[in-house]
C-alpha positions as a printed NumPy array, in Angstrom:
array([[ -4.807,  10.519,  19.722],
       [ -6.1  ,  12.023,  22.512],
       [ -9.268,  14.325,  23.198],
       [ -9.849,  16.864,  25.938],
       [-11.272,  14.297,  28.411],
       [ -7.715,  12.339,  28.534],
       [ -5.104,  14.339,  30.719],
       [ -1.674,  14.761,  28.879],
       [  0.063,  12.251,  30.99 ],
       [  1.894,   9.211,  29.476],
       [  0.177,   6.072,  29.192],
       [  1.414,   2.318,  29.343],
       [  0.207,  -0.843,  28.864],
       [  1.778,  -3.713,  30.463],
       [  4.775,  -1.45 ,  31.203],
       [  4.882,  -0.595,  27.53 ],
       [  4.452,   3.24 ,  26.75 ],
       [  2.003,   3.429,  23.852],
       [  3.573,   6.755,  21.696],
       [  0.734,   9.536,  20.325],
       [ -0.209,   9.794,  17.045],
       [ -2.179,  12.473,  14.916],
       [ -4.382,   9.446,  12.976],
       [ -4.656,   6.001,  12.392],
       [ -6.197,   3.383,  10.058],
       [ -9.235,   1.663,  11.895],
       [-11.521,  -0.867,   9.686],
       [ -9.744,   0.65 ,   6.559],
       [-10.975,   4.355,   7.369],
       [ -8.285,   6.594,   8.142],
       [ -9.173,   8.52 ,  11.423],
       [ -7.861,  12.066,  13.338],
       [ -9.095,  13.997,  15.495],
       [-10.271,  17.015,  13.826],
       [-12.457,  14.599,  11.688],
       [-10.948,  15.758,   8.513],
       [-12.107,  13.731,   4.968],
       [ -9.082,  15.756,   2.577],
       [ -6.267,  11.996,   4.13 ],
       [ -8.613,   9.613,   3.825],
       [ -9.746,  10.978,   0.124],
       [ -6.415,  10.749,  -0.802],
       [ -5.722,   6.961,   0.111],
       [ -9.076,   6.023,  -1.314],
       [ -7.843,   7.779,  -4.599],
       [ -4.608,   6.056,  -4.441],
       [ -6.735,   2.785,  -4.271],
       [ -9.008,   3.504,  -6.863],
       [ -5.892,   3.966,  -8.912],
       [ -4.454,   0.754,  -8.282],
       [ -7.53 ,  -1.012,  -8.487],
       [ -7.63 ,   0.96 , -12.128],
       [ -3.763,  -0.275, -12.677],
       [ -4.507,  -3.728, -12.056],
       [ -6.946,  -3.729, -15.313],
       [ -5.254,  -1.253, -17.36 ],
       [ -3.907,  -3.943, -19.462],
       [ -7.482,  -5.201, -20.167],
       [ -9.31 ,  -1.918, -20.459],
       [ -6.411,  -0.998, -23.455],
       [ -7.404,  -4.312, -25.193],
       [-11.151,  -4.21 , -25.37 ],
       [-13.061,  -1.438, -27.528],
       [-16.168,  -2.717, -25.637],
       [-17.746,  -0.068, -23.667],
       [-19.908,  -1.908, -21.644],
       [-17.584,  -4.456, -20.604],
       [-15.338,  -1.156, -19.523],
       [-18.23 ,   0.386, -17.663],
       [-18.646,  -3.197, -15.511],
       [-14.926,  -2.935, -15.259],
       [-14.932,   0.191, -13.736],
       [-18.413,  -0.558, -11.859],
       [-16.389,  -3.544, -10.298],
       [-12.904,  -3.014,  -9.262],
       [-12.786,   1.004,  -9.625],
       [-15.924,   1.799,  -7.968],
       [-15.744,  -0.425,  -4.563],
       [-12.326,   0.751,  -3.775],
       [-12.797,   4.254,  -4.219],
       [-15.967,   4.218,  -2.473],
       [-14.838,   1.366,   0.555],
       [-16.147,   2.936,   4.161],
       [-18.028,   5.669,   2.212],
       [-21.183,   5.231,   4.381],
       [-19.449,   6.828,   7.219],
       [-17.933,   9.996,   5.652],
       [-19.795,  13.144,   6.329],
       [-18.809,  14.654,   3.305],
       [-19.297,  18.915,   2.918],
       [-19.685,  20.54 ,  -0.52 ],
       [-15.792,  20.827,  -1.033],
       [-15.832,  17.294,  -0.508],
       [-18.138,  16.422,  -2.63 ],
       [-16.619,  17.887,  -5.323],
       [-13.213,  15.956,  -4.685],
       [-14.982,  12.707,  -4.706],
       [-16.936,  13.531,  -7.857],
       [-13.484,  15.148,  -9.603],
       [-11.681,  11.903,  -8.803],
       [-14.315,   9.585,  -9.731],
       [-14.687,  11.651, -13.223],
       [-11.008,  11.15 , -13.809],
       [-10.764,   8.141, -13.473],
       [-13.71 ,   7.513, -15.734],
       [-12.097,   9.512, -18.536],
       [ -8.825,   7.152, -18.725],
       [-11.111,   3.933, -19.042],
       [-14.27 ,   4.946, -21.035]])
C-alpha cells in the first residue's frame, strides 16, 4: 500500500522485494487505502457469526431469555464490535452495523 508521498519504485528489504497490496490486517482491523469500512464490516460479520455458531447448540437448548441475552452480550457482541473504537462509521454504515447486529439478534432471542 502505498500513498502519494512514496514514489512507484520497487522496494526491498534485505534484498527481499516486499510485493504491493490493496489492504492488510493490522491489530485485527482490516486496512486500505481509501479508508473504506464496507471489508472490514464484512469480516467482523463473519466473526460475529462464528462466535454465534460456537453457541448455537446452547442457545437451541435453553428457553431462558436472559441467559440468551448474556450469551449474545458475551461472545456475539465483542466480536462483532472488536476495533470498533476506531471506525469512522457514515450513515450507510451505520445502518450495516445495526442490520447485522439485529440479525443476529433475531436467530438467538
Amino acid at each position: 500500500m502505498r500513498n502519494g508521498w512514496v514514489p512507484d519504485a520497487p522496494f526491498s528489504l534485505n534484498g527481499t522485494t516486499i510485493s504491493e497490496c490493496s489492504s492488510y490486517v493490522y491489530l485485527g482491523r482490516e486496512v486500505n487505502m481509501m479508508n473504506d469500512l464496507a471489508p472490514e464490516l464484512g469480516r467482523r460479520k463473519r466473526a460475529a457469526w462464528g462466535a454465534y455458531k460456537s453457541i448455537e447448540e446452547v442457545v437451541k437448548k435453553t428457553k431462558n431469555t436472559r441467559l440468551r441475552a448474556h450469551l449474545f452480550n458475551t461472545t456475539v457482541l465483542p466480536a462483532f464490535t472488536y476495533a470498533s473504537e476506531t471506525w469512522a462509521l457514515r450513515k450507510q454504515d451505520e445502518n450495516a452495523v445495526s442490520v447485522i447486529e439485529r440479525s443476529i439478534e433475531r436467530v438467538m432471542l
